[in-house]
C-alpha positions in Angstrom: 54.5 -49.1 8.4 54.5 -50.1 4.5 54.2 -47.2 3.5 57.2 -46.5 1.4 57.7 -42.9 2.4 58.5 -44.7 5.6 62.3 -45.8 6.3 63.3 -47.6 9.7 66.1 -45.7 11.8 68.6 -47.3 14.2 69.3 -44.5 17.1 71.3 -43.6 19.9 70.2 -40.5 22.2 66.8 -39.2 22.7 65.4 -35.8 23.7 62.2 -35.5 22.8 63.1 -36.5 19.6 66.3 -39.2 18.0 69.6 -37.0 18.5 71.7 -39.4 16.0 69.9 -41.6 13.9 71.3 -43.7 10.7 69.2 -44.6 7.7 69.5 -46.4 4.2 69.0 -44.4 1.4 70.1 -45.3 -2.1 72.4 -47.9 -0.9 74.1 -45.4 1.2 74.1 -45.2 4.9 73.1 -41.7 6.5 74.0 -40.6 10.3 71.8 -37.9 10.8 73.4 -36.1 13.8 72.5 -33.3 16.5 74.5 -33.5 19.3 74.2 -31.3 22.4 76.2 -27.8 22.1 77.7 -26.8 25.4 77.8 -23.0 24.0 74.2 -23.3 23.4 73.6 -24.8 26.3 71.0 -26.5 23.9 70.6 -28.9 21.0 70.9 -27.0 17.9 68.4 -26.9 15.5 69.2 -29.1 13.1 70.6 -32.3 12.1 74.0 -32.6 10.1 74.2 -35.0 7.5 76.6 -37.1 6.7 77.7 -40.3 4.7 78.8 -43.0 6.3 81.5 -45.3 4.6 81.7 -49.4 4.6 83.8 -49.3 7.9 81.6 -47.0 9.8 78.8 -48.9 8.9 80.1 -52.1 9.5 80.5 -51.3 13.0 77.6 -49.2 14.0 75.9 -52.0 16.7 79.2 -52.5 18.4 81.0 -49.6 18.7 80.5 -46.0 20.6 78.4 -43.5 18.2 80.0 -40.5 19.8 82.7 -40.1 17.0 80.8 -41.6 14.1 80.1 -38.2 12.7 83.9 -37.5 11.9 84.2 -41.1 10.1 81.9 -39.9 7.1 81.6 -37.2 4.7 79.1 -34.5 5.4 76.5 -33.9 3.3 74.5 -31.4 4.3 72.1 -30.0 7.3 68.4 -30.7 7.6 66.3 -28.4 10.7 65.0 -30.8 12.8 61.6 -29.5 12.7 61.2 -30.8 9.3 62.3 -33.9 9.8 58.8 -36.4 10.5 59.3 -39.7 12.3 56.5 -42.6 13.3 53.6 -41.6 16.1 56.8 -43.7 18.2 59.2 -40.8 17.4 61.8 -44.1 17.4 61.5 -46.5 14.4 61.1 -44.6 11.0 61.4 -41.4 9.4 59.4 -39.9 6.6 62.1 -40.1 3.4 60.9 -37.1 1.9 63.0 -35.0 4.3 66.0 -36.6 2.0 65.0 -35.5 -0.7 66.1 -31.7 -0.1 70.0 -33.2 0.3 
């Protein structure tokens, strides 16, 4: 994929689509999350945003992901159904879907 619309994704979790991905935008790193809601009984229907910091970063391959939202600063929330990723639903995302942040 060199398309540049295209950025890679590292995730953890799947359901039919990444659950929590991070991505590198602007020199920034992104967690995109949506983690299961037990009063939904459901995934909700969108992603949170949020910024990850040096430290988070840092530490992303080695350390548990199920915090990681609460060591960044939100940015915003994206519905999943706008959110494109490659025919693999597991190594890119279109960056376009950024741009609304």
């Amino acid at each position: 994929m060199r398309d540049e619309r295209w950025i890679p994704i590292r995730f953890r979790g799947f359901h039919d689509i990444p659950r929590a991905f991070t991505t590198e935008r602007g020199g920034e790193t992104l967690l995109l999350d949506c983690p299961f809601d037990d009063a939904l009984d459901d995934y909700p229907e969108h992603y949170t945003v949020v910024r990850l910091g040096p430290s988070a970063t840092a530490t992303l391959d080695e350390s548990s992901w199920r915090d990681l939202a609460s060591r960044g600063t939100p940015i915003g929330r994206i519905p999943t159904r706008l959110v494109t990723f490659d025919p693999t639903r597991r190594a890119a995302v279109d960056a376009s879907v950024l741009d609304r942040l």
